[in-house]
ZADREN-651097 format. One record per residue (C-alpha): residue number from 0; residue in three letters; chain; x, y, z negated. Coordinates in steps of 0.001 Angstrom, whole numbers. Last residue first. Example, Ala and Ser with C-alpha at 12.3 -4.5 7.8 and 13.67 -1.06 7.14 Angstrom:
+-----+------+------+---------+---------+---------+
| pos | code | unit |    east |   north |      up |
+-----+------+------+---------+---------+---------+
|   1 |  SER |    A |   13670 |   -1060 |   -7140 |
|   0 |  ALA |    A |   12300 |   -4500 |   -7800 |
+-----+------+------+---------+---------+---------+
This chain:
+-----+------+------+---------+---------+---------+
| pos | code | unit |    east |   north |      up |
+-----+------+------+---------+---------+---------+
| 266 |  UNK |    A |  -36341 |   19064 |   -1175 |
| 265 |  UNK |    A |  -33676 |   16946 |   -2636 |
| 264 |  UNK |    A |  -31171 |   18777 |    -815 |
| 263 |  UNK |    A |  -31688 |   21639 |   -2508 |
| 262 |  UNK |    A |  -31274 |   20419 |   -6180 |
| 261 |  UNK |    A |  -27357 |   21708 |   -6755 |
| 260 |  UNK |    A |  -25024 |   19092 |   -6539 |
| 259 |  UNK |    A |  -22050 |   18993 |   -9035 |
| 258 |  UNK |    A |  -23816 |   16685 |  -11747 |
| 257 |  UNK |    A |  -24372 |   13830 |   -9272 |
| 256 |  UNK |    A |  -25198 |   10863 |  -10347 |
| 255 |  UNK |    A |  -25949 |    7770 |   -7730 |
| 254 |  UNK |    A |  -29078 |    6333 |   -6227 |
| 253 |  UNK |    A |  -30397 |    9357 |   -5322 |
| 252 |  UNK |    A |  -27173 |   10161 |   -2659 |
| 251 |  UNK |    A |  -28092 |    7202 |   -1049 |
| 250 |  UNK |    A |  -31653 |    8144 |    -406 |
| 249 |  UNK |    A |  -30473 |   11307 |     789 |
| 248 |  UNK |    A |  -28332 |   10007 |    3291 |
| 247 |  UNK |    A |  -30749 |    7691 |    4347 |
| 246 |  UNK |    A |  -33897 |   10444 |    5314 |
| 245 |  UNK |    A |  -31226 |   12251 |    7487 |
| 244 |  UNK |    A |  -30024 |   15855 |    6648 |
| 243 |  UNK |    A |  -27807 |   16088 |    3971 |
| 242 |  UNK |    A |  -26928 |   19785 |    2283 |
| 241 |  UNK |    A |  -24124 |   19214 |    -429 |
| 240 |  UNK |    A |  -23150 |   16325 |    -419 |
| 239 |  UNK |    A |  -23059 |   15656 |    3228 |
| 238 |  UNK |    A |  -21590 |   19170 |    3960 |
| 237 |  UNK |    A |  -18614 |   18508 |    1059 |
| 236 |  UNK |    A |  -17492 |   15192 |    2681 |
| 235 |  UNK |    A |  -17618 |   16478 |    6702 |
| 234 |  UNK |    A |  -20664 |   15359 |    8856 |
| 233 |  UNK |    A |  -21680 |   12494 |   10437 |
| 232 |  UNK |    A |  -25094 |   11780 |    9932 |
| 231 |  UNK |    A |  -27871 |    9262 |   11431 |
| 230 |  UNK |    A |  -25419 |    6896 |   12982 |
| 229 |  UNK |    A |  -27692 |    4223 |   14464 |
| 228 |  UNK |    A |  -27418 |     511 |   13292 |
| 227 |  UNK |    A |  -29877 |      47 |   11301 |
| 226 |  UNK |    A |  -28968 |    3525 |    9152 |
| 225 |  UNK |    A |  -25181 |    4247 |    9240 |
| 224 |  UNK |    A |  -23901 |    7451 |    7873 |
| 223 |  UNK |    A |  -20604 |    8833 |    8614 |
| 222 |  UNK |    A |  -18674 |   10506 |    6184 |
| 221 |  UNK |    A |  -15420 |   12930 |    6660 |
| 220 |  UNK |    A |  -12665 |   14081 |    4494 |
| 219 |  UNK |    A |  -12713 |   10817 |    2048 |
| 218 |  UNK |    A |  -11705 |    9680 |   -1153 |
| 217 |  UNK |    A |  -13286 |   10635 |   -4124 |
| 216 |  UNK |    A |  -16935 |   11112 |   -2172 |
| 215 |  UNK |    A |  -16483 |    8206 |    -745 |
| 214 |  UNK |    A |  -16716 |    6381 |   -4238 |
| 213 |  UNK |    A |  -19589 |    8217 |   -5350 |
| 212 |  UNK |    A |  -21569 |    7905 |   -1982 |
| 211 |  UNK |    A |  -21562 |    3663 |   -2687 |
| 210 |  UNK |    A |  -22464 |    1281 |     208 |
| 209 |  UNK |    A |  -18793 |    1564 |    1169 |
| 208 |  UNK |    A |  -16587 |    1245 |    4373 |
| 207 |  UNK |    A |  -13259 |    3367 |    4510 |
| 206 |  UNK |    A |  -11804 |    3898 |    7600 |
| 205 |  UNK |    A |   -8160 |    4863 |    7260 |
| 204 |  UNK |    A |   -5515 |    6509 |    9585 |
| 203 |  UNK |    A |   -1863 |    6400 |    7675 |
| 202 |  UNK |    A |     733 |    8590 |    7398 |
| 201 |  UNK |    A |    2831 |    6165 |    5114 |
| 200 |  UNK |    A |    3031 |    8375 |    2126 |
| 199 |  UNK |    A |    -121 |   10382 |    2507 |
| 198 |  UNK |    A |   -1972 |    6740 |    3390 |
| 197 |  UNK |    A |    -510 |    4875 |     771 |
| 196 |  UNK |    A |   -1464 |    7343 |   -1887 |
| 195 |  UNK |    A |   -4689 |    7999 |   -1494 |
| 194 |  UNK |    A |   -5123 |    4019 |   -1195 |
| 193 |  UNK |    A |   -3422 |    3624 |   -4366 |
| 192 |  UNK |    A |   -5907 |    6124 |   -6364 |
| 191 |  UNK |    A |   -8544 |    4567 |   -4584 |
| 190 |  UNK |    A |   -7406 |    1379 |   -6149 |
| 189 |  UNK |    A |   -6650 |    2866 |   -9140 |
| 188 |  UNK |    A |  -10157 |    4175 |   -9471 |
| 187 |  UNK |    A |  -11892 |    1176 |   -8922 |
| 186 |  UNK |    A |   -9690 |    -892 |  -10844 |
| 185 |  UNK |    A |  -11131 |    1121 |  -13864 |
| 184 |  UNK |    A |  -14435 |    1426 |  -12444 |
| 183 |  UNK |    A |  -14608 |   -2520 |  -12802 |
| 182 |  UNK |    A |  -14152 |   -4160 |   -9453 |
| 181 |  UNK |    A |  -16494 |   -5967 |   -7098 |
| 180 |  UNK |    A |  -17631 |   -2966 |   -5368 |
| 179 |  UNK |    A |  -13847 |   -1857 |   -4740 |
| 178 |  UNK |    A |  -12778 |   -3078 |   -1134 |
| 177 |  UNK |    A |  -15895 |   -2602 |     736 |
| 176 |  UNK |    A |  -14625 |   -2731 |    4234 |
| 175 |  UNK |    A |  -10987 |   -1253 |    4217 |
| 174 |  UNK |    A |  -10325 |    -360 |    8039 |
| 173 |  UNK |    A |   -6560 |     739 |    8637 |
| 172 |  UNK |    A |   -5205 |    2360 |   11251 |
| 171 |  UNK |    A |   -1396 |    3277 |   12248 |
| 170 |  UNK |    A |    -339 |    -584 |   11015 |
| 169 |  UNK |    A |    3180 |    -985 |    9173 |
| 168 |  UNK |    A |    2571 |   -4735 |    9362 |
| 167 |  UNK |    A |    3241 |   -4662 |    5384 |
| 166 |  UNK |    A |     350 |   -2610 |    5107 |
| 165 |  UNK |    A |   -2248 |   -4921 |    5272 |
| 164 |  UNK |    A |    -509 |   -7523 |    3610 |
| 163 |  UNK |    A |      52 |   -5422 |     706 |
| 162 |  UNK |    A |   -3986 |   -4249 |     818 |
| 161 |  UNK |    A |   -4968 |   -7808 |     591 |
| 160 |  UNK |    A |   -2065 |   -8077 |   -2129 |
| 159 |  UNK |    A |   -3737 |   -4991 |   -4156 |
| 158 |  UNK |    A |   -7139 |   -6436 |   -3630 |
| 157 |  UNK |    A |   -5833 |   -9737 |   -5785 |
| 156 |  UNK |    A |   -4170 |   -7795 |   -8648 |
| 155 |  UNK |    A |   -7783 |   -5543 |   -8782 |
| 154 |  UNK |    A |   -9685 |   -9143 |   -9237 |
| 153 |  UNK |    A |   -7201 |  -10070 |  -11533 |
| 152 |  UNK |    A |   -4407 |  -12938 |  -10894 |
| 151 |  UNK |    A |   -3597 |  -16006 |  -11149 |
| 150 |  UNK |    A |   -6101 |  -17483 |   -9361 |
| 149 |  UNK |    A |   -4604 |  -15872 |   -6292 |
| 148 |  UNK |    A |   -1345 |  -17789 |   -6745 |
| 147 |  UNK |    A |    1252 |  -16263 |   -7962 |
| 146 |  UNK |    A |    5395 |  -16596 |   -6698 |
| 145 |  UNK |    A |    5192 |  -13433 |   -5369 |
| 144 |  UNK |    A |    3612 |  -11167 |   -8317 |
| 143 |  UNK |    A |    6931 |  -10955 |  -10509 |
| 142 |  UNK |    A |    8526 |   -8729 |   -7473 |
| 141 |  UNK |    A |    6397 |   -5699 |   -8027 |
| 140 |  UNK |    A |    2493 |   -4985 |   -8156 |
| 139 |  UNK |    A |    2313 |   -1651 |   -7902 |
| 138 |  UNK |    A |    1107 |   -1218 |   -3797 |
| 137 |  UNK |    A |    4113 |    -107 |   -2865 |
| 136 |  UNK |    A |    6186 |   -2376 |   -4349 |
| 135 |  UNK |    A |    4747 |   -5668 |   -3219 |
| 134 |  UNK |    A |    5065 |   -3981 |     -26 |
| 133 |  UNK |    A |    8521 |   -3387 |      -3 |
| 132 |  UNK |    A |    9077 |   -7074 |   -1572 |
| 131 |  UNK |    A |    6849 |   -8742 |    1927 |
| 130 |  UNK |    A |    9213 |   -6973 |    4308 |
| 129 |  UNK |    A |   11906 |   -7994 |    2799 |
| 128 |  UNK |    A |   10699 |  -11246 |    2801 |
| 127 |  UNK |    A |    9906 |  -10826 |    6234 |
| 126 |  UNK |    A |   13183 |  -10040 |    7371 |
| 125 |  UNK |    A |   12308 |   -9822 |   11631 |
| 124 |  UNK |    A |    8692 |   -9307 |   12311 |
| 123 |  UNK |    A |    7964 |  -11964 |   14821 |
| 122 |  UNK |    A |    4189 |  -11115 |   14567 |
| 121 |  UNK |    A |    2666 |  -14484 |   13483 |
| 120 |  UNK |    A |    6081 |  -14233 |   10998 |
| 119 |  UNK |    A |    4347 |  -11092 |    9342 |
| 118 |  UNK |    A |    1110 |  -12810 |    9304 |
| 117 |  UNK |    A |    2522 |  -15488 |    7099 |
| 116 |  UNK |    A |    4710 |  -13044 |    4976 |
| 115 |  UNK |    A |    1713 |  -11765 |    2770 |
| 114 |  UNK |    A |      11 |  -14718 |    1949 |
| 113 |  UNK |    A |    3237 |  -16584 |    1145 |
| 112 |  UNK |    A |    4744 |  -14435 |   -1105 |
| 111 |  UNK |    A |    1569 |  -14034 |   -2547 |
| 110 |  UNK |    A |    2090 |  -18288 |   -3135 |
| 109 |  UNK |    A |    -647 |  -19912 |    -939 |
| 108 |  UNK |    A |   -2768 |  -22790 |   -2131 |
| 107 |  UNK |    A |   -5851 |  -20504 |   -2170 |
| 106 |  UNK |    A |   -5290 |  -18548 |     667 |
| 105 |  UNK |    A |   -6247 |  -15198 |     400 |
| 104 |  UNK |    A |   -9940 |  -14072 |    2319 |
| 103 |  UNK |    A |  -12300 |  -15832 |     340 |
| 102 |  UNK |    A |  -10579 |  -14893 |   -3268 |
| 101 |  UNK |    A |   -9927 |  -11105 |   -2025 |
| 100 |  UNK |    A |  -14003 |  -10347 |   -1511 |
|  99 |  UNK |    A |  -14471 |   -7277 |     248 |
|  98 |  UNK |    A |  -11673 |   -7558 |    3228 |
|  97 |  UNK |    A |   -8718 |   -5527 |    4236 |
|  96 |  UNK |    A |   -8040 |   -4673 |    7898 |
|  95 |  UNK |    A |   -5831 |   -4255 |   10025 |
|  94 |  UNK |    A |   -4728 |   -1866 |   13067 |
|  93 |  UNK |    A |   -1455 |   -1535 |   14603 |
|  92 |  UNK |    A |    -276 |   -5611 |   13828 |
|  91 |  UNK |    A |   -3152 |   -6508 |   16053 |
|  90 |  UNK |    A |   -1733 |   -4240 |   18919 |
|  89 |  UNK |    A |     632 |   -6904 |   20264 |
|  88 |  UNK |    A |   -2198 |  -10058 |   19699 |
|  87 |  UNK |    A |   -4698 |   -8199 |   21583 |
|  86 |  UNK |    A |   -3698 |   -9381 |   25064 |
|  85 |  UNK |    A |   -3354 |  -13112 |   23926 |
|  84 |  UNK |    A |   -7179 |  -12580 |   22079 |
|  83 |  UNK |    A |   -8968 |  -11197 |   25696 |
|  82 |  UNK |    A |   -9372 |   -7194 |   26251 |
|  81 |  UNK |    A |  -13167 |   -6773 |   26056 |
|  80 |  UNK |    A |  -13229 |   -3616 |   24214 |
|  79 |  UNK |    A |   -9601 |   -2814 |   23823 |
|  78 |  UNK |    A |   -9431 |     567 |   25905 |
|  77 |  UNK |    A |   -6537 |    2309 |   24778 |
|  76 |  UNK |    A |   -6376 |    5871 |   24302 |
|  75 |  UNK |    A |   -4755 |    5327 |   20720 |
|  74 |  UNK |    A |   -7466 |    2317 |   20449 |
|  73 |  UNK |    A |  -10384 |    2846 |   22269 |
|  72 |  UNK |    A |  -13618 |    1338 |   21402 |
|  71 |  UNK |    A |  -15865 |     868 |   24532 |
|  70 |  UNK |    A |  -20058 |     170 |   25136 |
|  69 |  UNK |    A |  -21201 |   -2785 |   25734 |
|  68 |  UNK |    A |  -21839 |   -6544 |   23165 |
|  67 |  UNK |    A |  -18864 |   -5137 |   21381 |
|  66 |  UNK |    A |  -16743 |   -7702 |   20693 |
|  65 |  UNK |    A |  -16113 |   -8771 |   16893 |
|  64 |  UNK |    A |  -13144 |   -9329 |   15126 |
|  63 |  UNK |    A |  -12010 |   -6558 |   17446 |
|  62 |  UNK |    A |  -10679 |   -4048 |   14588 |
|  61 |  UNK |    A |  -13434 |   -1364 |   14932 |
|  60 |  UNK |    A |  -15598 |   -4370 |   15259 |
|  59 |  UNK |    A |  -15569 |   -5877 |   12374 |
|  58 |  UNK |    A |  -16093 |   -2564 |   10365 |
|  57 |  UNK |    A |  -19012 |   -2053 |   12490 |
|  56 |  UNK |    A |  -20294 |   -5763 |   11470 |
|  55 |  UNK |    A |  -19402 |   -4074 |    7816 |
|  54 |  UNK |    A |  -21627 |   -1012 |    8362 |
|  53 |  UNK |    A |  -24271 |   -2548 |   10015 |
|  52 |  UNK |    A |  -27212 |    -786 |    8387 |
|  51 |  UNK |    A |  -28903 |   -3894 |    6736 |
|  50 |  UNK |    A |  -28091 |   -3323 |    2822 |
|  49 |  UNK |    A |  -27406 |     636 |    2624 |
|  48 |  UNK |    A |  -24813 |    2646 |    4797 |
|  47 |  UNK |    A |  -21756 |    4505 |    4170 |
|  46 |  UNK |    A |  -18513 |    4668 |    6734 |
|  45 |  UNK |    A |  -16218 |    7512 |    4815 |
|  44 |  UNK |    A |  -13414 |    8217 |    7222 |
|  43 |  UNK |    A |  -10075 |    9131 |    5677 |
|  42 |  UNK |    A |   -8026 |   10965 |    8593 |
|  41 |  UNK |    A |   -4034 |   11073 |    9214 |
|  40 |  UNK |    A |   -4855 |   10574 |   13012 |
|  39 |  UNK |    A |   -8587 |   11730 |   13967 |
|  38 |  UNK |    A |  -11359 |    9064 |   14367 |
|  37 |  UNK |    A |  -14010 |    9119 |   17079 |
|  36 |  UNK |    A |  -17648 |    8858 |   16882 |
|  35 |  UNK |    A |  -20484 |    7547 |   18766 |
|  34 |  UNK |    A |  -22904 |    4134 |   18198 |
|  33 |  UNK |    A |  -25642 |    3240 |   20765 |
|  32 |  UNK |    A |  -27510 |     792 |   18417 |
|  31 |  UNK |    A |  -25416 |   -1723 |   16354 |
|  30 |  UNK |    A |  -27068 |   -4462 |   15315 |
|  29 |  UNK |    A |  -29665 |   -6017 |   18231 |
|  28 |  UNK |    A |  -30227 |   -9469 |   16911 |
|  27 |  UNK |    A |  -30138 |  -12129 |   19074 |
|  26 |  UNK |    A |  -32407 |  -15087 |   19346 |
|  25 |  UNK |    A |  -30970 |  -19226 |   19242 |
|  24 |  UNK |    A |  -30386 |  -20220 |   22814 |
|  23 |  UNK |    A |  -31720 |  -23172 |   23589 |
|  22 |  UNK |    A |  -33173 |  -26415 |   22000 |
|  21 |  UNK |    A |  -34016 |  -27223 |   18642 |
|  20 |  UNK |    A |  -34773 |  -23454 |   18011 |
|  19 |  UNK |    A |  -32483 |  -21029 |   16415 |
|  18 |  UNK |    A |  -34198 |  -18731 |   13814 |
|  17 |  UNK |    A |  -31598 |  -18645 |   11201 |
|  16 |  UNK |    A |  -28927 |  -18535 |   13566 |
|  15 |  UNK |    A |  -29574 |  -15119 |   14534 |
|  14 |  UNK |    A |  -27299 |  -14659 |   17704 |
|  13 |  UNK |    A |  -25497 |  -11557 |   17517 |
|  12 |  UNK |    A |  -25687 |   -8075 |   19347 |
|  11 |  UNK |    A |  -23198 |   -5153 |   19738 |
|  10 |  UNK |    A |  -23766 |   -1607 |   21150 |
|   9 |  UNK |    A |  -21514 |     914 |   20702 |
|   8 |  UNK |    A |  -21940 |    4089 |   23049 |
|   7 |  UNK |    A |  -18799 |    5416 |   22931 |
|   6 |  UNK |    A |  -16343 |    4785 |   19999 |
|   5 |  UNK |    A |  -12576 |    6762 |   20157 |
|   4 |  UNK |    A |  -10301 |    5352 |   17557 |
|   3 |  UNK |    A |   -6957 |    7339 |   17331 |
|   2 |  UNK |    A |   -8255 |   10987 |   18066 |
|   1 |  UNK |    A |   -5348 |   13314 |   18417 |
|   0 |  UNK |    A |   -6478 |   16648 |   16221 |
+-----+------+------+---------+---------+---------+
């Protein structure tokens, strides 16, 4: 299969604020360690880690919120590791993503209506409204949700317009970073059930970032483990569960029931 997202040797550092000094250059911390993978068209990627692996600064960079401090990500053969913001700005609308907590990242005083057709007009997409009602309706929500506000609505109501506006750009790649811990296992499921959904019926490529083995487990083909900042497995769905290797992949799977697996990998 054609790889969409092609990482090579993924390094990325930050500044760690919380130890800046009065004067100079406040200390970096090394995140991401010599990351490798690559992501197939039409594929669900499981990206599971614990508190501290990187996962969501990973996330951030996948979609060049962040710049890789070396290494590359290509995009669809693309090389988009350094390119600057005006050269991103055409493939933006190719890859989005949808963020963890839907109350910091939709606009308050925005109507849904709003929130969704604001980055379609950044892009010059012509008929946003219509635009904005297709996805509405794709993602269950309907017409009657466009004049809410966020406030308005449940915390599953207000994931379903993050993922709206994500689709609404028709993007080829998604990255949904923690989309469901803060839901009830009710939304939970839906959402999943949604996201299943979305990406058979719009041939979507999805990275899918979790903490949580039982929810990758539901959705996706492949799973990639993240330990401080080095992959430690990457393996299909079924091979993880059933026979992990690394030290964090089996810590992960302890924290979670699972009937199905036998008890070899706990020895």
């Amino acid at each position: 299969m054609t790889a969409l997202l092609r990482i090579t040797d993924l390094h990325l550092s930050l500044p760690d604020l919380n130890r800046k000094p009065i004067l100079g250059a406040a200390p970096r911390i090394h995140i991401l360690k010599g990351v490798d993978f690559a992501i197939a068209k039409g594929e669900i990627v499981g990206i599971v880690g614990g508190s501290g692996s990187g996962k969501s600064t990973l996330a951030r960079t996948l979609v060049r919120l962040l710049e890789p401090t070396s290494g590359t990500v290509h995009f669809d053969g693309q090389d988009i590791s350094h390119l600057p913001e005006r050269a991103l700005r055409p493939l933006r609308r190719r890859f989005q993503m949808i963020f963890q907590d839907p109350m910091s990242s939709l606009n308050p005083r925005h109507t849904v209506a709003q929130i969704i057709e604001g980055p379609l007009a950044l892009h010059g997409v012509a008929n946003p409204a219509d635009r904005m009602r297709e996805a509405l309706d794709a993602v269950g929500l309907g017409q009657r949700f466009a004049t809410r506000h966020p406030h308005e609505m449940s915390g599953g109501q207000r994931q379903r317009v993050g993922i709206a506006r994500a689709i609404a750009l028709r993007p080829d790649f998604i990255v949904a970073d923690e989309i469901v811990s803060g839901l009830d296992v009710s939304s939970q499921a839906q959402v999943l059930t949604l996201l299943e959904r979305l990406v058979a019926d719009l041939g979507l490529t999805l990275a899918f970032i979790s903490h949580d083995l039982s929810v990758i487990r539901r959705l996706c083909n492949r799973i990639i483990v993240l330990d401080k900042g080095v992959i430690v497995e990457n393996a299909p769905s079924a091979e993880v569960f059933e026979s992990p290797k690394a030290a964090a992949t089996r810590e992960l799977l302890a924290s979670i029931l699972l009937p199905e697996v036998g008890p070899d990998w706990q020895s």
